[in-house]
Residue frames as a rotation matrix with the C-alpha (Angstrom) as fourth column:
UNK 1
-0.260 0.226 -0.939 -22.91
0.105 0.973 0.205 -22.79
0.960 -0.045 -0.276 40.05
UNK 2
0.713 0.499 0.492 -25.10
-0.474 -0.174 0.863 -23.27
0.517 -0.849 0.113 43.36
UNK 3
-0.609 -0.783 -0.126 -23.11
-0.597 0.557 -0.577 -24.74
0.522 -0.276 -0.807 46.14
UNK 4
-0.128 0.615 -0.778 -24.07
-0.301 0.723 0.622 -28.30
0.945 0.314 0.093 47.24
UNK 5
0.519 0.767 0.376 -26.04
-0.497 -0.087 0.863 -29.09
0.695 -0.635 0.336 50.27
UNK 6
0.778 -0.349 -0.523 -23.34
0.560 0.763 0.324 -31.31
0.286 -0.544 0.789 51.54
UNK 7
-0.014 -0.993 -0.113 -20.67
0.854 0.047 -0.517 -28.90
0.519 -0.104 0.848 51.68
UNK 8
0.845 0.251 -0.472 -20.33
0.438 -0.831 0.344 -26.17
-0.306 -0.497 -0.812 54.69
UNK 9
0.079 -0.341 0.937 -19.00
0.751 -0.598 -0.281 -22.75
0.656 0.725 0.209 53.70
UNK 10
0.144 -0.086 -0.986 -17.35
0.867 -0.469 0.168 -20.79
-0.476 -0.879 0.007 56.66
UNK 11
0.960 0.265 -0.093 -17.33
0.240 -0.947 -0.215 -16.86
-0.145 0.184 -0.972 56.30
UNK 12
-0.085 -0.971 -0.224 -13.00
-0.139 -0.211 0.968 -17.60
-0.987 0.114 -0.117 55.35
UNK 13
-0.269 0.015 0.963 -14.57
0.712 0.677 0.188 -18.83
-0.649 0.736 -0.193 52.15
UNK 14
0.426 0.887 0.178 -16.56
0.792 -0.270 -0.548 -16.76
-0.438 0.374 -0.817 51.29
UNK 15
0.091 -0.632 0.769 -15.28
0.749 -0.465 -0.471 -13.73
0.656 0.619 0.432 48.59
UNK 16
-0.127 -0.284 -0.950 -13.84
0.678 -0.724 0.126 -10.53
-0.724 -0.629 0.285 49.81
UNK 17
0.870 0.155 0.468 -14.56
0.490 -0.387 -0.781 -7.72
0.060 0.909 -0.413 48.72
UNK 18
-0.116 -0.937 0.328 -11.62
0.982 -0.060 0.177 -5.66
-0.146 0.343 0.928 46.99
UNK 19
0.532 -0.265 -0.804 -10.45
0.233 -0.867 0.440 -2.38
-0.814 -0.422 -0.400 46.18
UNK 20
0.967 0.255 0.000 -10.38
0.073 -0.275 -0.959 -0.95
-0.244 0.927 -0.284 43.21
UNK 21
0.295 -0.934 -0.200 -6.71
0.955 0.293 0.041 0.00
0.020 -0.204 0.979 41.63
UNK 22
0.202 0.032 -0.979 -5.65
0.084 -0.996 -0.015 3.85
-0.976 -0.079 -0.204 41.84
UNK 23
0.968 0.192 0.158 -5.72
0.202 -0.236 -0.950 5.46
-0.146 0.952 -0.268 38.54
UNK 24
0.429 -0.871 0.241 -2.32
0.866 0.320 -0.384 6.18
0.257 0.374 0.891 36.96
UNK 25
0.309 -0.521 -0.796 -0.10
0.290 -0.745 0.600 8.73
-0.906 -0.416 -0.079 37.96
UNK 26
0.930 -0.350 0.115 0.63
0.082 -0.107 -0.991 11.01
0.359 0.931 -0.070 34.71
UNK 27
0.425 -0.903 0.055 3.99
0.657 0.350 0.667 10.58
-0.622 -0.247 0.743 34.32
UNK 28
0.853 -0.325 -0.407 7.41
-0.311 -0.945 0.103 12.82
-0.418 0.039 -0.907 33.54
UNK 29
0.735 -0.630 -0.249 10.32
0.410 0.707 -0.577 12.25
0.539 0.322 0.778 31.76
UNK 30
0.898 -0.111 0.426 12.56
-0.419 -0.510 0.751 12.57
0.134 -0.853 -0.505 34.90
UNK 31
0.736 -0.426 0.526 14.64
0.254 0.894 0.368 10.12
-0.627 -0.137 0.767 34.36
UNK 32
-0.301 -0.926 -0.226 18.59
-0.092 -0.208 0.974 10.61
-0.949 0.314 -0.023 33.10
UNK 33
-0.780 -0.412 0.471 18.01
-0.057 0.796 0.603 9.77
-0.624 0.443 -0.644 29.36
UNK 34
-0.129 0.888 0.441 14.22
0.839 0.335 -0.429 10.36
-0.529 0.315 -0.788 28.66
UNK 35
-0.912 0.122 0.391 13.26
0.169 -0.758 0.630 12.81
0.374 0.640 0.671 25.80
UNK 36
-0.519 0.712 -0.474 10.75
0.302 -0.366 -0.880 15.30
-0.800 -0.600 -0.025 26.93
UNK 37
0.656 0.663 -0.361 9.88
-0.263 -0.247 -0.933 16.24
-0.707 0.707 0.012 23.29
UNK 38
0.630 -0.511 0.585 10.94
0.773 0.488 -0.406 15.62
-0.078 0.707 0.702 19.90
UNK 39
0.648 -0.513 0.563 13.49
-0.557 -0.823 -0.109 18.91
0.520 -0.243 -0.819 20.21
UNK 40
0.439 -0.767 0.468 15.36
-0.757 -0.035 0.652 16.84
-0.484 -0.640 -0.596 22.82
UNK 41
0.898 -0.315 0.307 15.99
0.433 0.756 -0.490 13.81
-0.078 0.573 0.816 19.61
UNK 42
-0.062 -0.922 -0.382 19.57
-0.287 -0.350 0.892 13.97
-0.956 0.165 -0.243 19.17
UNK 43
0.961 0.266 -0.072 20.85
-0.099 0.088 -0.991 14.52
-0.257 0.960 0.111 15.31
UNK 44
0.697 -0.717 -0.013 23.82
-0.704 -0.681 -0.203 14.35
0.137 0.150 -0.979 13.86
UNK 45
-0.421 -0.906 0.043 26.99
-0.907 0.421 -0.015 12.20
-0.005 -0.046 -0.999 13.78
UNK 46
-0.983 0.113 -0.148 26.09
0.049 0.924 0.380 8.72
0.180 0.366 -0.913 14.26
UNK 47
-0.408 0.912 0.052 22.56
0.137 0.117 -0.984 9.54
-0.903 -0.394 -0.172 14.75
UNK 48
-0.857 -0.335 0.391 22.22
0.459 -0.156 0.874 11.19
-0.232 0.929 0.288 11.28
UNK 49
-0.787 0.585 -0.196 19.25
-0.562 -0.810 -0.166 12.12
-0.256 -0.021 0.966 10.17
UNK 50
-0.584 0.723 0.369 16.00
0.473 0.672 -0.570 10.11
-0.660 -0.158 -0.734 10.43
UNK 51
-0.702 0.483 -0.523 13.65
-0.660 -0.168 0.732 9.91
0.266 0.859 0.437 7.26
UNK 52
0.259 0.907 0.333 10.34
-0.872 0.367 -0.322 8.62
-0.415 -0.207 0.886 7.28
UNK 53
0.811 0.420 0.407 10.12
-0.280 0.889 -0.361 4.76
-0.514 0.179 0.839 6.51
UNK 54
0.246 -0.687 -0.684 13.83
-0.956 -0.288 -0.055 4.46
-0.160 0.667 -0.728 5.43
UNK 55
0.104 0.128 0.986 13.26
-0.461 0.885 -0.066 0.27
-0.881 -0.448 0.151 5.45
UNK 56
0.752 0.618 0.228 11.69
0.005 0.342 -0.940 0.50
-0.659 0.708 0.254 2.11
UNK 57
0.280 -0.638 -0.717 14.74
-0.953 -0.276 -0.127 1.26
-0.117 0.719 -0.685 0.59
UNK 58
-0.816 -0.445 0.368 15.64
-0.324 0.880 0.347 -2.93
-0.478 0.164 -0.863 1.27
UNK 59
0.059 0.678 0.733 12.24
0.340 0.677 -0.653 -3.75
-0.938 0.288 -0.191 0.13
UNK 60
0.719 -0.143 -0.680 13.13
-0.636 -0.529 -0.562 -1.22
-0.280 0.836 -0.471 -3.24
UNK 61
-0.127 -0.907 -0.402 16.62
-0.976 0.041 0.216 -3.05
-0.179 0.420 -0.890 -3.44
UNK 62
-0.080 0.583 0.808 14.90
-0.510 0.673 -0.536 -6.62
-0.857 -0.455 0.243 -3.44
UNK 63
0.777 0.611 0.155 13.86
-0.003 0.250 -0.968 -6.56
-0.630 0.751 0.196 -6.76
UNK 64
0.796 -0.557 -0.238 17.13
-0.604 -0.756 -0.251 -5.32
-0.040 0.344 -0.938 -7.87
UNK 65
0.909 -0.402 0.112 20.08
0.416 0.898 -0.147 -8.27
-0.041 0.180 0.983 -9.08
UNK 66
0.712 -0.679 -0.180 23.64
-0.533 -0.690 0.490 -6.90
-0.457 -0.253 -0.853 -7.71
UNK 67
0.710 -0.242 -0.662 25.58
-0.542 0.413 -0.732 -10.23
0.450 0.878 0.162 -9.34
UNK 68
-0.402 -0.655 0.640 26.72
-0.913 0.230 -0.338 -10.93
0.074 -0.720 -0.690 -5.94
UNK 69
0.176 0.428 -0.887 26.07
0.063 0.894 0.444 -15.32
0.982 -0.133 0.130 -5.57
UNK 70
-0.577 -0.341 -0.742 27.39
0.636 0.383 -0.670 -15.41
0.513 -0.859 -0.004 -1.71
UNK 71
0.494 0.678 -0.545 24.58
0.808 -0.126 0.576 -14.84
0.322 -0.724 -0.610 0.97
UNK 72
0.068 -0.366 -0.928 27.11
0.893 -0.392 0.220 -13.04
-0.445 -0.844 0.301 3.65
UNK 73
-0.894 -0.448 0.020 28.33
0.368 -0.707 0.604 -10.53
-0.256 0.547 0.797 0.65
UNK 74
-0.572 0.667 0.477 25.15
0.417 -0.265 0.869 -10.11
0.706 0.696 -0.127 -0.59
UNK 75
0.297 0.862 -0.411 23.92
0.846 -0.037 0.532 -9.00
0.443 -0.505 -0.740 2.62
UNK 76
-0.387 -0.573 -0.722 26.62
0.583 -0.759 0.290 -6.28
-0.714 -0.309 0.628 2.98
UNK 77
-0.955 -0.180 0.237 26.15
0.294 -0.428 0.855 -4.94
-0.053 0.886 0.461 -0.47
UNK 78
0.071 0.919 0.388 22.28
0.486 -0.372 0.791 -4.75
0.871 0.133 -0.473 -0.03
UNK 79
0.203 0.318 -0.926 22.82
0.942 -0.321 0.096 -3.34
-0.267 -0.892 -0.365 3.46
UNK 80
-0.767 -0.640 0.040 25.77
0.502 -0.560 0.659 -0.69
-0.399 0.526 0.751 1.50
UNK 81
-0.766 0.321 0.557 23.16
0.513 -0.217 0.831 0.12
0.387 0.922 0.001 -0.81
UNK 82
-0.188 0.782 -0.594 20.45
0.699 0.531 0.479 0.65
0.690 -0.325 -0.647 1.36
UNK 83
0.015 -0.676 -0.736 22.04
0.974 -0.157 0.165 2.47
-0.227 -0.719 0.656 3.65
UNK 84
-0.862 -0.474 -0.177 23.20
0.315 -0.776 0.547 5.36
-0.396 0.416 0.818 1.17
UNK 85
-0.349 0.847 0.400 19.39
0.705 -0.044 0.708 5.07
0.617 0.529 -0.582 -0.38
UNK 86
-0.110 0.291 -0.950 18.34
0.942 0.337 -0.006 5.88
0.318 -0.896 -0.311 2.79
UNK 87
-0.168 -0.425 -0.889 20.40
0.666 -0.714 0.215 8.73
-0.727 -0.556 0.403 3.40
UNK 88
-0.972 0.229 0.054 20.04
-0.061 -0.467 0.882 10.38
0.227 0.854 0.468 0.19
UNK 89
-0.010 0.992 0.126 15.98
0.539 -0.101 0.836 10.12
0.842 0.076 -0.534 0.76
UNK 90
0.650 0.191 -0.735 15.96
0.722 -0.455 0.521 11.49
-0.235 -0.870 -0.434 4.62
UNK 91
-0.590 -0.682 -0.432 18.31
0.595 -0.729 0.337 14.08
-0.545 -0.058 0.836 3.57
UNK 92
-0.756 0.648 0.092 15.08
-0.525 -0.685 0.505 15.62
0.390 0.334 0.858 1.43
UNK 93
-0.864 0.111 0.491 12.99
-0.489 0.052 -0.871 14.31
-0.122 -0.992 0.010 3.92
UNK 94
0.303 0.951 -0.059 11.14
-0.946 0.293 -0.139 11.27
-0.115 0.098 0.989 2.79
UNK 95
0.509 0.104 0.855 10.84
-0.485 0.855 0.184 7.89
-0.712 -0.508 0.485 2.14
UNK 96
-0.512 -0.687 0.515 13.38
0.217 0.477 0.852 5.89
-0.831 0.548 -0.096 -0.43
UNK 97
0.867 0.288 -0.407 12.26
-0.463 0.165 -0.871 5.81
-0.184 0.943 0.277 -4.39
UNK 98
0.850 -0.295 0.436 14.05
0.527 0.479 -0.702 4.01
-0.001 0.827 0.563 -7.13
UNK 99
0.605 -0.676 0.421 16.16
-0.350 -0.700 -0.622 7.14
0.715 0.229 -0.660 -8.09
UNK 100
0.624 -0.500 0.601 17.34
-0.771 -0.519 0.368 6.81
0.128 -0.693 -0.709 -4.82
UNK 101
0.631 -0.236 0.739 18.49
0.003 0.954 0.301 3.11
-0.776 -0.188 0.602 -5.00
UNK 102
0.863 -0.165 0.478 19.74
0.500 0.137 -0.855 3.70
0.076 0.977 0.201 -8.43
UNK 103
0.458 -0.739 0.495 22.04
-0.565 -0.671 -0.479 6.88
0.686 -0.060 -0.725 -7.19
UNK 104
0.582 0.000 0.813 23.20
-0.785 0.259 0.562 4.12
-0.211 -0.966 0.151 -4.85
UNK 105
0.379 -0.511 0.772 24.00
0.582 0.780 0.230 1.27
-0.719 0.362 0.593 -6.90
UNK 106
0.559 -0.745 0.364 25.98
0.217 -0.292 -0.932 3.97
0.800 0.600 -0.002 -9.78
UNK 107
0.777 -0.311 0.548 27.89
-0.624 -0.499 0.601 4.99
0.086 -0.809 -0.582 -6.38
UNK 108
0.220 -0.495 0.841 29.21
-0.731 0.487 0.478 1.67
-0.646 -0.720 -0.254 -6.07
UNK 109
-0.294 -0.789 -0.539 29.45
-0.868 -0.016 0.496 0.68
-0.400 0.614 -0.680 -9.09
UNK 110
-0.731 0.282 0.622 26.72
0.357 0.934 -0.004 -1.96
-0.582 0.219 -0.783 -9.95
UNK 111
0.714 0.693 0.104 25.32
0.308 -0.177 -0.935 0.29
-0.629 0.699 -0.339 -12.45
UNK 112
-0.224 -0.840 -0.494 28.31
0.250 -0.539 0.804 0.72
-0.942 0.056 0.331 -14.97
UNK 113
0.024 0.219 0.975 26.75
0.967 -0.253 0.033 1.65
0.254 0.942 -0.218 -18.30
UNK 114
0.747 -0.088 0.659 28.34
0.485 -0.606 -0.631 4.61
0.454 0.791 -0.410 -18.93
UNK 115
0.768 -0.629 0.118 30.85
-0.482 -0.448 0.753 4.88
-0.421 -0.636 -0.647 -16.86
UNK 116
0.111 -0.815 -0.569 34.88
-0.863 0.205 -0.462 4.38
0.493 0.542 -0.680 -17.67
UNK 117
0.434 0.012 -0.901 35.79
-0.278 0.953 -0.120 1.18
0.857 0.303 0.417 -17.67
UNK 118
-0.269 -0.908 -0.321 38.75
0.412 0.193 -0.890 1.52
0.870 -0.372 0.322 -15.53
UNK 119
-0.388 0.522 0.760 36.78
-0.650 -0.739 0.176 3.69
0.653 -0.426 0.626 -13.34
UNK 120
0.690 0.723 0.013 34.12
-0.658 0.620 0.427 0.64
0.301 -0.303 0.904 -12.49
UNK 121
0.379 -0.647 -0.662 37.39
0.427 0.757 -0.495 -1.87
0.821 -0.095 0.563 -11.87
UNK 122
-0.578 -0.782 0.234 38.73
0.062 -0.328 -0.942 0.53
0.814 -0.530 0.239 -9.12
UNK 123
-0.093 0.851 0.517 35.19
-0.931 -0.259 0.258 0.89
0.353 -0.457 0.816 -7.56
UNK 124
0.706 0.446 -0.550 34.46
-0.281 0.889 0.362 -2.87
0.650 -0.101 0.753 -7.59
UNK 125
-0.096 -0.932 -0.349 37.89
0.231 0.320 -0.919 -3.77
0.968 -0.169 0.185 -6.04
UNK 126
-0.855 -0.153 0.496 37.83
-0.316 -0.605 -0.731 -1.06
0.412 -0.781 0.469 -3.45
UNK 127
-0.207 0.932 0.297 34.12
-0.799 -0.337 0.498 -2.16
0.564 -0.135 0.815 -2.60
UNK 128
0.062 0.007 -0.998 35.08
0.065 0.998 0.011 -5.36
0.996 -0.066 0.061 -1.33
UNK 129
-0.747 -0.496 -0.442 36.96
0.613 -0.259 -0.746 -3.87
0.256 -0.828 0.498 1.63
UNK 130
-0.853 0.224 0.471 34.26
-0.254 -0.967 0.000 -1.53
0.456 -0.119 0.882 2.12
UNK 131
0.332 0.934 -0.134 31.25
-0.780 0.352 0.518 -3.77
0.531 -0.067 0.845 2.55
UNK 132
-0.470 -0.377 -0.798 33.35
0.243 0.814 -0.527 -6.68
0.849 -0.442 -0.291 4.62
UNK 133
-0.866 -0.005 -0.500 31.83
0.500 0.003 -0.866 -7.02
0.006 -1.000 0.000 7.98
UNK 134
-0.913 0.208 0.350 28.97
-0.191 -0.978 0.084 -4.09
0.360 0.010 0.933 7.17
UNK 135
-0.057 0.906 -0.419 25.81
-0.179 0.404 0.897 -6.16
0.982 0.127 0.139 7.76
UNK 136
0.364 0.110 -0.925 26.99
0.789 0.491 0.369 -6.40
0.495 -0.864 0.092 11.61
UNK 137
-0.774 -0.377 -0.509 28.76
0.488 -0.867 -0.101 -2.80
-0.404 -0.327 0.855 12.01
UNK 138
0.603 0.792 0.092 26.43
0.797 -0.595 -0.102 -0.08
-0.026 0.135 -0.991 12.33
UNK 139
0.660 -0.344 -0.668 29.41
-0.292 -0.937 0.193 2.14
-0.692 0.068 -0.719 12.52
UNK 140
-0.523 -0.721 0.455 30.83
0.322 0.327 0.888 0.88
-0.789 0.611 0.061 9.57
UNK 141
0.281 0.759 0.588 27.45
0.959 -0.191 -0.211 2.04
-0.048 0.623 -0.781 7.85
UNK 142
0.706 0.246 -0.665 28.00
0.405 -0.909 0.094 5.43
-0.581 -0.336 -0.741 9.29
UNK 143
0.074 -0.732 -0.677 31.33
-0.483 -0.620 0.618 5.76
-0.873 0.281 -0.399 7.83
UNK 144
-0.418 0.045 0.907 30.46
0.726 0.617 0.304 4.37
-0.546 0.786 -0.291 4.87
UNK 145
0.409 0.751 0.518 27.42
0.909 -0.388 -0.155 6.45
0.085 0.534 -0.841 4.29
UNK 146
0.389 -0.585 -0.712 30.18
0.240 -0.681 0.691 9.65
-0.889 -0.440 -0.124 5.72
UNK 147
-0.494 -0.821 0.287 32.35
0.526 -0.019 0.850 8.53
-0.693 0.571 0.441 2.73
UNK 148
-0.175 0.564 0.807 29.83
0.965 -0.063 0.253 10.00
0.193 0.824 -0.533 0.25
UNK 149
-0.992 0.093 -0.086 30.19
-0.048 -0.903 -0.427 13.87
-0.117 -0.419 0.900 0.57
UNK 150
-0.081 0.996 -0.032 26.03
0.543 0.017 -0.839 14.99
-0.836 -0.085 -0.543 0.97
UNK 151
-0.033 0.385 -0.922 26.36
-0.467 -0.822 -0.326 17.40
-0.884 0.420 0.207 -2.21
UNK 152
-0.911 -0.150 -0.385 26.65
-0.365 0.727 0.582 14.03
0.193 0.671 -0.716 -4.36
UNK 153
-0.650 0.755 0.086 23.75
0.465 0.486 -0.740 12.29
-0.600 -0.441 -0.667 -2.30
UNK 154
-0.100 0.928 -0.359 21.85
0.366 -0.301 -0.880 15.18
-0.925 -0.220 -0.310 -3.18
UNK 155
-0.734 -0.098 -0.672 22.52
-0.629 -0.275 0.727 15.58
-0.256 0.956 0.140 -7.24
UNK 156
0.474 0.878 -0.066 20.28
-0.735 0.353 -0.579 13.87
-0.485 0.323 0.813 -9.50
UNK 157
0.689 0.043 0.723 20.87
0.120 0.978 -0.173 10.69
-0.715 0.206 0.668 -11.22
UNK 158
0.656 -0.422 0.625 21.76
0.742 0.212 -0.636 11.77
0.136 0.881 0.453 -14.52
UNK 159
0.667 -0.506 0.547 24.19
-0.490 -0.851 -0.189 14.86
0.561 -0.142 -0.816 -12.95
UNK 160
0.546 -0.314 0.777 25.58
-0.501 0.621 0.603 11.95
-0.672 -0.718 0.182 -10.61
UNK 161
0.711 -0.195 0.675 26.24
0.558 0.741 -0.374 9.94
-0.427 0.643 0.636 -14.15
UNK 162
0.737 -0.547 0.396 27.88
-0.042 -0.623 -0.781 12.86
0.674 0.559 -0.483 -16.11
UNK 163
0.615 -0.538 0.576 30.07
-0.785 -0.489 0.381 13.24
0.077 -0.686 -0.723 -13.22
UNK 164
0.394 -0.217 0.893 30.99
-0.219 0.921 0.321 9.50
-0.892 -0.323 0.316 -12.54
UNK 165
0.713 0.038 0.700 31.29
0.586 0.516 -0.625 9.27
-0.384 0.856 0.346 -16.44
UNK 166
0.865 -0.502 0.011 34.05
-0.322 -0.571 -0.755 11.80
0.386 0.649 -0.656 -16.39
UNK 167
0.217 -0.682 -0.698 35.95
0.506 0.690 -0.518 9.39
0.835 -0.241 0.495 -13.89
UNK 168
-0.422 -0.239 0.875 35.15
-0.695 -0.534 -0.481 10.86
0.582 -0.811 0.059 -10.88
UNK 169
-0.459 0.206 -0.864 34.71
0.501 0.863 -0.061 8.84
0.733 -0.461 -0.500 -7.77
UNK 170
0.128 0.690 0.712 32.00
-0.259 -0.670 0.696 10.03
0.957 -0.274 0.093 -5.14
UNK 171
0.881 0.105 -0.460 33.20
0.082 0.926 0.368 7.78
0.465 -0.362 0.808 -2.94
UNK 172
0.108 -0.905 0.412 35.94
-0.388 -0.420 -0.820 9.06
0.915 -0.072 -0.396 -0.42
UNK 173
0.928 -0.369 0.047 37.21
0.174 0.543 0.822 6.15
-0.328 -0.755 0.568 1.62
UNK 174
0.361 -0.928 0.097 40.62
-0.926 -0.369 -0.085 7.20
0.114 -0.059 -0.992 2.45
C-alpha cells in the first residue's frame, strides 16, 4: 500500500535493514546422557529388548475377547498380554503376529482348550494378583514379562500347548 499524502514519514520509520541469521552450528552429543550412536542404546534389564513396532501387539489383542467385563481389569490383562506378545516378537526381532498374542493368552490362561482343568483354575486365580495395578507400573510389566523364562517365549504354540497340557506352568511368579 502507497503511503498517504497527509502523513509525514521520518527516517525512524522507515524499515531497517537486518541481518541475516548464522547458519547452525552442527552439533555433538556432549551432553551427560546423549547417545552418540545406536551402540551407546542401553539393553537389558528394564530396558529389554526393543522390537520393531511392538504397539501392534494391542491393536492384534483388540480383536481378541478375554471375558474380562471391568474396564480397569481389562486394561491390565490387555496390557499383561501385550506386553509378553511383545517380548516374545522382539526377542526374534520383529513386529507382534497372532501366534504371538495367542502364546500370550495360553500363558495366562485365557486360552484353556486343552489344558488341565485344575491347571487353568490356578493360573486364573494367581493372575489376578499379577495384573493388579499393571496398566500404571511399568516395572510391574518388567517383572511380569521376567516371570516367563525366554526359552518358553521362544517355543512355538503348539510345543507351548503340549507342555502347558502336561500341567506345567510357564509362569514363575514366586
Amino acid at each position: 500500500m502507497g503511503q498517504q499524502p497527509n502523513i509525514e514519514i521520518g527516517l525512524e520509520n522507515l524499515p531497517r535493514p537486518t541481518s541475516d541469521t548464522a547458519p547452525p552450528q552442527r552439533w555433538k552429543p556432549d551432553r551427560p546422557g546423549d547417545l552418540a550412536g545406536p551402540i551407546d542404546v542401553p539393553w537389558g534389564g528394564m530396558y529389554g529388548r526393543p522390537g520393531p513396532d511392538t504397539g501392534y501387539a494391542l491393536k492384534l489383542l483388540a480383536g481378541r475377547d478375554l471375558g474380562i467385563d471391568d474396564p480397569a481389569l481389562l486394561a491390565d490383562a490387555s496390557g499383561a498380554v501385550a506386553a509378553v506378545a511383545a517380548a516374545r516378537a522382539s526377542h526374534f526381532g520383529r513386529a507382534p503376529t497372532a501366534e504371538d498374542i495367542d502364546v500370550a493368552l495360553l500363558a495366562f490362561g485365557f486360552s484353556p482348550e486343552g489344558l488341565p482343568e485344575a491347571l487353568v483354575a490356578g493360573i486364573r486365580r494367581d493372575r489376578t494378583g499379577w495384573f493388579a495395578g499393571l496398566a500404571h507400573s511399568p516395572a510391574k510389566v518388567g517383572e511380569l514379562v521376567s516371570a516367563i523364562p525366554l526359552e518358553s517365549l521362544a517355543q512355538s504354540l503348539p510345543d507351548l500347548t503340549a507342555r502347558m497340557g502336561a500341567g506345567e506352568r510357564i509362569v514363575e511368579i514366586g
